[in-house]
C-alpha positions in Angstrom: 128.4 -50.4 30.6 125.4 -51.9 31.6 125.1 -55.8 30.6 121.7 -57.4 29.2 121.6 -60.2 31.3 123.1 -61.9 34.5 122.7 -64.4 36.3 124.5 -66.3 39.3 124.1 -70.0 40.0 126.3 -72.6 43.6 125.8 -75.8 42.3 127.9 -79.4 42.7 130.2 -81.0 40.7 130.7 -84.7 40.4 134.6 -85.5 40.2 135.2 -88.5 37.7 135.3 -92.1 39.5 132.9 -90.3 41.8 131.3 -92.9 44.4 130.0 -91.1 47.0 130.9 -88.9 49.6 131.5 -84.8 50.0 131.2 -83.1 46.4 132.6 -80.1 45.9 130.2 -76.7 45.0 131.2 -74.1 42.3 129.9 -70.3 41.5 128.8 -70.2 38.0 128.6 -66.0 36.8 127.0 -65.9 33.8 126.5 -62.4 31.9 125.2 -61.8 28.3 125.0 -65.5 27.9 128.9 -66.3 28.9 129.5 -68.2 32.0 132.9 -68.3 34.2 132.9 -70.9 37.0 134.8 -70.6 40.3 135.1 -72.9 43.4 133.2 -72.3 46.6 136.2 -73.7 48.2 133.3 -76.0 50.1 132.0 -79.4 50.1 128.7 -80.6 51.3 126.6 -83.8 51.2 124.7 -84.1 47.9 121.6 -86.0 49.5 121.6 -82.4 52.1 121.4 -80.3 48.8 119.1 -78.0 47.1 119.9 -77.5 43.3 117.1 -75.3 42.4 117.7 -72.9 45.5 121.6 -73.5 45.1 122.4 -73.6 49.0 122.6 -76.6 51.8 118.8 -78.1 53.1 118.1 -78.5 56.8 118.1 -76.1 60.0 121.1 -77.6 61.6 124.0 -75.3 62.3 125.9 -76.6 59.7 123.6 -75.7 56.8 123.2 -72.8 58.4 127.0 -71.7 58.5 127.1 -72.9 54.5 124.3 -71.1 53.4 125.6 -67.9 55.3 129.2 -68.5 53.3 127.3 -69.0 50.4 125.1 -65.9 51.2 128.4 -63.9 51.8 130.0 -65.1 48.6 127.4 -64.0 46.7 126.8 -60.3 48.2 131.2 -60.2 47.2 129.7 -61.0 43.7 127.6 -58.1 43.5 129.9 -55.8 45.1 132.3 -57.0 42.5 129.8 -55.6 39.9 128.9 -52.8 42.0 132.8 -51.8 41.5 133.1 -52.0 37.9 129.9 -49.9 37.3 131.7 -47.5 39.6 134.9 -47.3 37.8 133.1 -47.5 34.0 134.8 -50.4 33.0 133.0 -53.5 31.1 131.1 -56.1 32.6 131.6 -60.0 31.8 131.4 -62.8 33.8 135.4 -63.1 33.2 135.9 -59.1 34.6 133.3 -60.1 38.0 135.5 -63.8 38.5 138.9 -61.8 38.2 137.7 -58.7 41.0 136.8 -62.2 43.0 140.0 -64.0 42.9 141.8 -60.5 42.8 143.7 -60.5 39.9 144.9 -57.3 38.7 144.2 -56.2 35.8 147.6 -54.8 35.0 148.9 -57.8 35.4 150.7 -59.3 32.4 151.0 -63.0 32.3 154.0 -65.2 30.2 151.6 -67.0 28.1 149.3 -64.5 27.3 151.8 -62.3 26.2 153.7 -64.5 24.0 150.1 -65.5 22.2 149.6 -62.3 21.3 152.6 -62.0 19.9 151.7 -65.2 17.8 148.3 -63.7 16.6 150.4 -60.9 15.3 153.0 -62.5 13.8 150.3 -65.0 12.1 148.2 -61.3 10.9 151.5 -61.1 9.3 152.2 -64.6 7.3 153.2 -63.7 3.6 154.4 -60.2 4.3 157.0 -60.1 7.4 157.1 -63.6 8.2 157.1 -67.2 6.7 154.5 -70.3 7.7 157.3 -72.1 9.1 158.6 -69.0 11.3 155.0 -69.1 12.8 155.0 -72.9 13.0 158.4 -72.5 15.3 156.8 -69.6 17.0 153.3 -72.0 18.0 155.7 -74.8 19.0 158.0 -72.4 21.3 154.6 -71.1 22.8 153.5 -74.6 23.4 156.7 -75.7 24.9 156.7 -72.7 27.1 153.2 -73.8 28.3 154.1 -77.6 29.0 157.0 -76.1 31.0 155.3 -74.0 33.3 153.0 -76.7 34.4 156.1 -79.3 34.7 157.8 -76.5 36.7 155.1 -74.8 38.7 152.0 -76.6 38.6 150.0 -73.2 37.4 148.2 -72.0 34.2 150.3 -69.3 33.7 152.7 -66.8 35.2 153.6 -63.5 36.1 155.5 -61.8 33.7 157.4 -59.8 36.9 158.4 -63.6 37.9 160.9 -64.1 34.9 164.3 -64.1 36.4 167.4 -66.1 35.3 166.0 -69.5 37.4 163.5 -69.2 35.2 165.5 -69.1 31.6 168.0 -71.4 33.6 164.8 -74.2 34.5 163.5 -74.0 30.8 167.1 -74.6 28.9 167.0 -78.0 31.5 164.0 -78.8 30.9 164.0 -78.7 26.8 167.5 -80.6 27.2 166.4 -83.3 29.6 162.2 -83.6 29.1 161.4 -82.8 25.7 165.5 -84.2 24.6 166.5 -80.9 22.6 170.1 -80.2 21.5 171.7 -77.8 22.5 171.4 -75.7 19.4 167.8 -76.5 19.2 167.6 -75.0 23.0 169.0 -71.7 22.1 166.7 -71.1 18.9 163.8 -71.9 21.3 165.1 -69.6 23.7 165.6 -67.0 21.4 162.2 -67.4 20.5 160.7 -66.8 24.1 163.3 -63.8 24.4 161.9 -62.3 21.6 
């Protein structure tokens, strides 16, 4: 499916208690109005910077070798876009980021999977399930979320990554960081079971 509007944007980002120095640059995809942002993975002198061209000024080889990156980056882009049209599926700025960073789609993440799960159970307050079954189920899911960046230092993981170190990790960690009893662990790992 064709989209109505796209556009594709390098640009810098000031870090906080930014003084001076190397700033990092960042792809902004926009399509139909919604952006997704990715890193360049390149820094560059702000005052050697072109923001309404979006690549490095100057002739010397350096600028030369970022604006050919940057150049290259942005072909991958539309290549990226090329491939969806090819293979019918939808284009958003979030579908173009993840054929970039290549995240497959069949992927199934922890997090995601157990919000949906939430959203369905919450579709389902009054009928199947109480408020304060849902409530547990949010707090779980939140828990779950704290411990995954405690543990790994990442948004989210692969579903295929559960094992028993996992489980094992998470019962430690509700005992010993967020002080759970032992009872109180095994309801909240029943909850991420289910």
């Amino acid at each position: 499916m064709l989209e109505k509007s796209f556009g594709l944007l390098f640009f810098m980002r000031k870090p906080k208690n930014y003084k001076n120095g190397l700033l990092p640059i960042y792809l902004k995809i926009t399509v139909n109005g919604h952006p997704k942002e990715l890193s360049a993975k390149r820094k560059w002198d702000p005052s050697k910077w072109n923001s309404a061209a979006g690549r490095a000024t100057g002739t010397k080889e350096e600028s030369r070798e970022l604006n050919y990156y940057l150049n290259t980056l942005e072909q991958k882009v539309y290549e990226a876009k090329k491939s969806l049209m090819e293979t019918d599926k939808l284009i958003t700025s979030a579908a173009i980021k993840n054929v970039l960073i290549g995240f497959d789609e069949s992927q199934r993440m922890i997090l995601e999977l157990f919000q949906h799960h939430n959203e369905q159970m919450k579709a389902l307050e009054g009928i199947d399930f109480a408020p304060g079954t849902i409530e547990r189920y949010n707090t779980s899911y939140e828990h779950t979320k704290q411990f995954i960046f405690w543990k790994y230092k990442v948004s989210d993981k692969d579903i295929k990554e559960l094992n028993f170190e996992f489980i094992s990790e998470y019962a430690f960690w509700l005992k010993s960081i967020r002080k759970c009893n032992h009872n109180t662990t095994m309801k909240y790992l029943g909850n991420f079971k289910r």
